[in-house]
C-alpha positions as CSV (number, residue, x, y, z in Angstrom):
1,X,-17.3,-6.2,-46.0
2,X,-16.3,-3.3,-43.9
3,X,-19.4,-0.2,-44.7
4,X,-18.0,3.0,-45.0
5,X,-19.8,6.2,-43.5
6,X,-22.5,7.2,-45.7
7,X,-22.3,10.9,-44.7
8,X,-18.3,11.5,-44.7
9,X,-17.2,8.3,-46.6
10,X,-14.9,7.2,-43.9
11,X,-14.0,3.7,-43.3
12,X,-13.5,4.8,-39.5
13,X,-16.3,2.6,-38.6
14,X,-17.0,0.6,-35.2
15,X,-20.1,-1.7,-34.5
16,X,-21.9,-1.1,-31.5
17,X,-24.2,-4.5,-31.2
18,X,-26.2,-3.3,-28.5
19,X,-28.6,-5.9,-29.6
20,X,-26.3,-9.1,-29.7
21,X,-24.7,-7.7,-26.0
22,X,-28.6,-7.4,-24.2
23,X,-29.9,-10.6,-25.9
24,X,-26.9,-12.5,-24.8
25,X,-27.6,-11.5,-21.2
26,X,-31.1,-11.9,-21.9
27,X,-30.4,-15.5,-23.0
28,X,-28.3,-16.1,-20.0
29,X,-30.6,-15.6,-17.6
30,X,-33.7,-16.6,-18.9
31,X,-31.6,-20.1,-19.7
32,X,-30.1,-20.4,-16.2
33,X,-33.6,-20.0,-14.7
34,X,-35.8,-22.2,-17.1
35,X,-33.0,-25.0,-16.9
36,X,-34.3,-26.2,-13.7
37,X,-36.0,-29.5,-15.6
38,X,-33.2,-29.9,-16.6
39,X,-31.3,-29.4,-13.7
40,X,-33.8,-31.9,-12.0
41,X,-33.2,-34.8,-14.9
42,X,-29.9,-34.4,-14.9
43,X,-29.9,-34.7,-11.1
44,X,-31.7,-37.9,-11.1
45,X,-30.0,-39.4,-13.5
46,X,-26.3,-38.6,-11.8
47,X,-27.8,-40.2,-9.1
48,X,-28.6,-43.3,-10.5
49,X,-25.4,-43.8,-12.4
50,X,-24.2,-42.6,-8.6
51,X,-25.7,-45.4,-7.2
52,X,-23.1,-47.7,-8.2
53,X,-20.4,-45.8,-5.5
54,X,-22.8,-45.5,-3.2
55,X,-24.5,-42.6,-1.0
56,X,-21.3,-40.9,-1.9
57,X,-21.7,-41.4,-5.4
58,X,-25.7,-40.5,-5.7
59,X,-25.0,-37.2,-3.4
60,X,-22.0,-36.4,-6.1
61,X,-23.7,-37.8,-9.1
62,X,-26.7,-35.4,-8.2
63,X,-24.7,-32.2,-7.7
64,X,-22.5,-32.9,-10.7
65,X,-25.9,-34.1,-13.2
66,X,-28.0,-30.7,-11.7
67,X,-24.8,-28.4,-12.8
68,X,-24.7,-29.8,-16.2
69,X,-28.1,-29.2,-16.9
70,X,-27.9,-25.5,-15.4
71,X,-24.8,-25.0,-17.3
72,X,-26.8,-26.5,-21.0
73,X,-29.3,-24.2,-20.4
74,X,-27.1,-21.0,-19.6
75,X,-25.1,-22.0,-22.9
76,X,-28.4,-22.5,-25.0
77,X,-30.2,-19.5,-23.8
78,X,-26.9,-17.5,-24.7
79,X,-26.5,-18.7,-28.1
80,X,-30.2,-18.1,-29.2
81,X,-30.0,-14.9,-27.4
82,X,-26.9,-13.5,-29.3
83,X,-28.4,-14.8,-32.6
84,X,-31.8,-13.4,-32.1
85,X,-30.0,-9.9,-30.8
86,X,-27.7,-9.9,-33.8
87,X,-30.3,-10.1,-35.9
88,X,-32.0,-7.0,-34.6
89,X,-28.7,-5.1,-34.8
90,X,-28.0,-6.0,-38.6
91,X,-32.0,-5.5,-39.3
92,X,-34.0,-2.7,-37.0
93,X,-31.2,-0.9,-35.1
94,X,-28.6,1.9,-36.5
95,X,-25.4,-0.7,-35.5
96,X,-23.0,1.5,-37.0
97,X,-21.1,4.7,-35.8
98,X,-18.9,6.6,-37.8
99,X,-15.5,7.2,-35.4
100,X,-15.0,10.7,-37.3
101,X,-18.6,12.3,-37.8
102,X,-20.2,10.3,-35.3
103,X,-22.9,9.9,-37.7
104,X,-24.9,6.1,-37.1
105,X,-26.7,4.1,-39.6
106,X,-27.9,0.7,-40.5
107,X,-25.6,-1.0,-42.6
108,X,-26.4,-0.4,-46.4
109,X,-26.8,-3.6,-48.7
């Protein structure tokens, strides 16, 4: 459901999620730089399953197990980020602007 503009009535209405854009960054790079455990695992374990090929294979099963444990943790750190930041914009911060009165406000339930 679409709010309408408490003070003019209009249904001219845009979101602003202020709170869902800075927690996604905020996710994003708190994720990238506490995924280094994970980075590290996933390093190791390329390399064993690396092993197999060779020092080719552990130097490429490293590189390609550390990315996919930077790359979880960017991904998990944005999705709790943009959940946590919509949150605050449906709960604490005026997400609403009215496109004709300019008027903002929390969205009424």
């Amino acid at each position: 459901m679409h709010p309408k503009c408490p003070k003019c009535l209009s249904n001219a209405v845009d979101r602003k999620d202020y709170g869902r854009k800075v927690g996604s960054t905020a996710g994003l790079v708190l994720g990238t730089t506490t995924s280094a455990a994970y980075a590290l695992s996933g390093a190791e374990a390329g390399a064993a399953l690396g092993a197999i090929a060779g020092p080719f294979g552990i130097a490429a099963g490293s590189i390609a197990g550390a990315l996919l444990g930077v790359i979880t943790g960017a991904a998990a750190g944005t999705v709790v980020g943009s959940t946590l930041g919509s949150a605050i914009d449906e709960n604490i911060l005026h997400n609403y602007r009215c496109l004709d009165c300019y008027f903002e406000f929390s969205h009424l339930k």
